[in-house]
C-alpha positions in Angstrom: 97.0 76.6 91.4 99.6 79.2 91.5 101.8 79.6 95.1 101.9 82.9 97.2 105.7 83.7 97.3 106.6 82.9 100.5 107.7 85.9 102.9 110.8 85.8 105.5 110.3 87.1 108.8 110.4 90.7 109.3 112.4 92.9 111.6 110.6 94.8 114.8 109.1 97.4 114.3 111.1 100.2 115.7 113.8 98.7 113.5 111.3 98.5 110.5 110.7 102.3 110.9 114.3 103.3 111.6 115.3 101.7 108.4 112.9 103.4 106.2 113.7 106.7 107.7 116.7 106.4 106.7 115.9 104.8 103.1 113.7 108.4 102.6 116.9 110.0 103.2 119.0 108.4 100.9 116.1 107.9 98.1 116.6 111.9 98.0 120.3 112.3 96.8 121.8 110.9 94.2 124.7 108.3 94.9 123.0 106.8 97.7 120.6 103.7 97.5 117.7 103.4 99.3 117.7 99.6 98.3 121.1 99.2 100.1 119.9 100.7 103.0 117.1 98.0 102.9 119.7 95.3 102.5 121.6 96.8 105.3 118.5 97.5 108.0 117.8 93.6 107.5 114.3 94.4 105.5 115.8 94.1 101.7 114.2 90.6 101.6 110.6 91.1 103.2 110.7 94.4 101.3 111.0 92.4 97.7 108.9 89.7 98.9 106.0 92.0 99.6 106.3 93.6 96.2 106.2 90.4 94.3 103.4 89.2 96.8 101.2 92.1 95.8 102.2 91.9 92.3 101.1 88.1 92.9 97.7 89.4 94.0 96.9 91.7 91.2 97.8 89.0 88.8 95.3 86.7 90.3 92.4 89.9 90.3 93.6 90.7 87.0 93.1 87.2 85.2 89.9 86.4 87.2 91.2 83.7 89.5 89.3 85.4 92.4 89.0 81.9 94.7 92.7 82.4 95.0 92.5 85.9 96.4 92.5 85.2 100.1 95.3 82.9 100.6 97.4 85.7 98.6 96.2 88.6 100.2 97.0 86.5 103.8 100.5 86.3 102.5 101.1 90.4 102.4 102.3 91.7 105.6 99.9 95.1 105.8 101.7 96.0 109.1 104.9 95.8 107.6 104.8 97.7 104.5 103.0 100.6 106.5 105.9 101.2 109.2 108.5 100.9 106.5 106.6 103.6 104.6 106.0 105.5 107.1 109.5 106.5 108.0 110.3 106.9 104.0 107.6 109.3 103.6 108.3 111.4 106.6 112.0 111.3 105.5 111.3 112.5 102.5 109.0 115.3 103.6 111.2 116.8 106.5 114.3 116.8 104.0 112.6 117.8 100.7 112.4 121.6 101.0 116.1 122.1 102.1 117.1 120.2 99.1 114.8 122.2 97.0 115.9 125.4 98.1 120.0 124.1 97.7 119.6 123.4 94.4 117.9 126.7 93.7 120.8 128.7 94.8 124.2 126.8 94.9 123.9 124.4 91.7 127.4 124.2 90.8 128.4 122.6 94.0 125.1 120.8 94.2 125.9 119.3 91.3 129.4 118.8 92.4 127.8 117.2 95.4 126.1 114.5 93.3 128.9 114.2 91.0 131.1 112.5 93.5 128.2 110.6 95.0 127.5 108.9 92.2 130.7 108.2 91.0 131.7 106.9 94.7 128.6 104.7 94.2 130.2 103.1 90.8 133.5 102.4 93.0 131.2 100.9 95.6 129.4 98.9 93.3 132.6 96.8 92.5 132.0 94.8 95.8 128.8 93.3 94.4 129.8 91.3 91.4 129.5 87.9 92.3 132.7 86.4 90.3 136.1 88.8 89.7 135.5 90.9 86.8 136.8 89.8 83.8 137.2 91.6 80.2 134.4 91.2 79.1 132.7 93.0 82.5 134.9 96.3 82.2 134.0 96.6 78.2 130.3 96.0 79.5 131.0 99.1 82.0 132.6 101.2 79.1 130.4 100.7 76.6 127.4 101.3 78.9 129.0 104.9 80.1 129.9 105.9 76.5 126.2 105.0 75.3 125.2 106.6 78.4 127.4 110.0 78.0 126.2 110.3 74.5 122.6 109.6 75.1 122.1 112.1 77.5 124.0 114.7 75.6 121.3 114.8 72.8 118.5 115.4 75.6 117.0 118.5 77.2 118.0 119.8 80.9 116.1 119.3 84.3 112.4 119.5 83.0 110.8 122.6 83.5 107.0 121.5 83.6 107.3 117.8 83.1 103.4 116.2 82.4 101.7 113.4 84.4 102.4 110.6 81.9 106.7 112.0 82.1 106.8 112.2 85.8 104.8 108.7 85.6 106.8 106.9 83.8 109.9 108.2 85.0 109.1 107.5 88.9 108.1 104.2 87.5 111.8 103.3 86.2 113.5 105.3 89.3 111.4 103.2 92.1 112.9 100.1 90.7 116.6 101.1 92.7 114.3 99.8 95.8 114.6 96.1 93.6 118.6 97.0 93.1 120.8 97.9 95.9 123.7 99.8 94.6 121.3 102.3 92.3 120.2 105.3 93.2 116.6 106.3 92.7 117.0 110.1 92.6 119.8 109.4 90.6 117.7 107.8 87.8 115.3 110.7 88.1 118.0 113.3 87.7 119.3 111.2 84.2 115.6 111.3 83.5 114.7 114.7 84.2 112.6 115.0 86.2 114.2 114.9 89.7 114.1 118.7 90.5 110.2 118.7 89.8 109.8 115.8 91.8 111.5 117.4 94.7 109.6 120.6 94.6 106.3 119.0 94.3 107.0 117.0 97.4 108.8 120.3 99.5 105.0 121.8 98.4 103.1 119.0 99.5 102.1 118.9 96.1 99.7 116.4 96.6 98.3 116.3 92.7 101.7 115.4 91.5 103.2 113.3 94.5 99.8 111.0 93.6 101.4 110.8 90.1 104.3 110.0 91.1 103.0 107.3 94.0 101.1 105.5 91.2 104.0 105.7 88.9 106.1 104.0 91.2 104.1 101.6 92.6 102.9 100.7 89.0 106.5 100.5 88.1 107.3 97.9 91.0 104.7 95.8 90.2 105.5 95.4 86.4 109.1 95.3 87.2 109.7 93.3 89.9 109.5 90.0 89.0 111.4 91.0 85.9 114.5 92.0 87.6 114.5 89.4 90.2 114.4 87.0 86.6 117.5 89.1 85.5 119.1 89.0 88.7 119.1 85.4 89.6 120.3 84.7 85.1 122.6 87.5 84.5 123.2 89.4 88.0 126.8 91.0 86.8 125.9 91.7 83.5 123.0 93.9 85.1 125.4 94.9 87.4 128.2 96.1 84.9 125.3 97.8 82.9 124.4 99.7 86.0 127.5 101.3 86.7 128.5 102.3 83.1 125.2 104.1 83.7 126.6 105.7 87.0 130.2 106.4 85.0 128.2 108.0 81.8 126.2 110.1 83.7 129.0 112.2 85.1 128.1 114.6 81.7 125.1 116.0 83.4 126.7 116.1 86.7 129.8 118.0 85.3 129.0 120.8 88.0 129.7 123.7 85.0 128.0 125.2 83.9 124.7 124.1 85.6 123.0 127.4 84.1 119.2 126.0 84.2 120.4 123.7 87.2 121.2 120.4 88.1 121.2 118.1 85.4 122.6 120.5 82.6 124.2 118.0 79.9 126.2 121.0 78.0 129.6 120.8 79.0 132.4 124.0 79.9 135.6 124.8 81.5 135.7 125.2 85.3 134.8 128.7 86.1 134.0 130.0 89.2 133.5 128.6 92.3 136.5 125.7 91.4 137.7 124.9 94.3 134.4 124.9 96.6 133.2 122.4 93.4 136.1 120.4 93.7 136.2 119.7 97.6 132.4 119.4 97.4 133.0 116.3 94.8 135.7 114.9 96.8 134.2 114.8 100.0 130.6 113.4 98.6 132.7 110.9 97.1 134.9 109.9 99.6 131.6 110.0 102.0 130.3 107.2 99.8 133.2 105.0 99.9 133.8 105.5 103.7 130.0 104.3 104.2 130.3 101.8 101.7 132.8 100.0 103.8 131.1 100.4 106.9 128.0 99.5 105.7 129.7 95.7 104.5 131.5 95.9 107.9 128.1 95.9 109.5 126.4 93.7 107.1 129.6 91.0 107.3 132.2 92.2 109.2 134.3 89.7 107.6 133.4 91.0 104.5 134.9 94.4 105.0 138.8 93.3 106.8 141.4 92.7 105.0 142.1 88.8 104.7 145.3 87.7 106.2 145.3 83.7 104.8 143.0 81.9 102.8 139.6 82.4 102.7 137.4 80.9 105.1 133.9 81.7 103.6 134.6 80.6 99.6 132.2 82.0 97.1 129.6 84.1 97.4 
């Protein structure tokens, strides 16, 4: 008989709710993870725990082992997942139509915006390798970003009228940034495609499409969750270095000109217009992201963050 994974105990609730307010906020822009937020609020653990719990559960259904059923469903904190939820919906739902409507109208420095967001994320990301990076981890990081560049050069803009199976499959691969802190969601969604829709179906309380995209992404936790905590635990900086060649690549459809069908434009031009309102946009977002990036360690270990005066005191992490 298989084992429930085991679940750590769970921040209160007000806590719980706070945190995945503000993991609805960052799920929306690019650069910022929600799953660091997580990690941050003190809920990253329970969070993945629940997710491989429930994944646990539809295994059992799924191969017949109904008996087993109860003591899995027992391990699932109902309570829990709903708070967290809760405040990432209603995040999402305040924010959505102001997002909508600025990257209707000012997509060069939107995109300029997420431009320095992400690659302030890829600086930020250096802090989580688990051993100093070595050659073969920055030829993993180029290699990645050319693939990446290149990759996305032969695709299509933003998607105009993505179907159900694209905005599916797509929310399935962006939800997994919940399972890796450092990665945006929205961030995979505007590589994919498909992030403008998204956001416009939720400022519209498109409900038809938001469905979609729920099932998509919960489908896309369940399949993938175990999967990348597998990868994780084997290969954690390889994964890592991947992840942020990914991050470097995708500054070709973040290039913030000439944006003409919006956000996500891979065809590439000369600065024109609006330069220097682009150029302080990407500068600030990015300096934004490393400035929080070191607060957030501070808070998470202050030691973590301060310069070290002598030998370490903590070894290996």
């Amino acid at each position: 008989m298989s084992a429930a994974p085991s679940i750590p105990a769970a921040p209160g609730p007000v806590r719980t709710f706070l945190t995945g307010a503000a993991m609805g906020a960052a799920d929306l822009v690019p650069g910022f993870s929600g799953g660091t937020v997580a990690l941050v609020g003190g809920v990253y653990p329970r969070l993945v725990a629940n997710i491989r719990a429930t994944a646990h559960v539809i295994s059992l259904a799924l191969r017949g082992r109904l008996r087993e059923l109860p003591s899995a469903l027992r391990a699932l904190d109902g309570m829990f997942l709903i708070v967290l939820l809760g405040g990432i919906v209603g995040t999402a739902l305040l924010l959505a139509s102001t997002l909508e409507g600025l990257l209707a109208t000012q997509p060069v420095v939107m995109s300029a915006v997420f431009l320095g967001l992400v690659l302030g994320a890829a600086v930020a990301a250096r802090h989580q390798f688990e051993r100093p990076t070595d050659a073969r981890t920055v030829a993993l990081i180029l290699g990645a970003a050319a693939v990446t560049a290149l990759v996305l050069g032969a695709r299509p803009a933003a998607l105009v009228d993505p179907g159900p199976l694209v905005l599916g499959l797509t929310a399935a691969v962006a939800v997994c940034a919940m399972i890796l802190p450092g990665v945006s969601g929205s961030f995979l969604l505007l590589v994919l495609g498909t992030y403008e829709p998204i956001i416009a179906a939720v400022s519209d309380r498109d409900l038809v499409t938001i469905g979609i995209v729920g099932i998509g992404a919960v489908t896309g936790l369940l399949l993938f969750s175990t999967l990348l905590h597998w990868l994780l635990a084997r290969a954690h900086d390889i994964v890592l270095a991947l992840l942020i060649g990914l991050m470097v690549g995708s500054a070709r459809v973040l290039w913030p000109w000439p944006s003409a069908t919006g956000v996500g434009d891979p065809t590439l031009a000369a600065p024109q217009g609006q330069v220097v309102s682009a150029v302080l946009a990407a500068v600030v977002a990015f300096a934004a992201v490393v400035v929080l990036d070191v607060a957030l360690r501070r808070v998470a270990d202050p030691a973590a963050a301060r310069p070290s005066s002598g030998p370490s005191q903590h070894g290996s992490r």
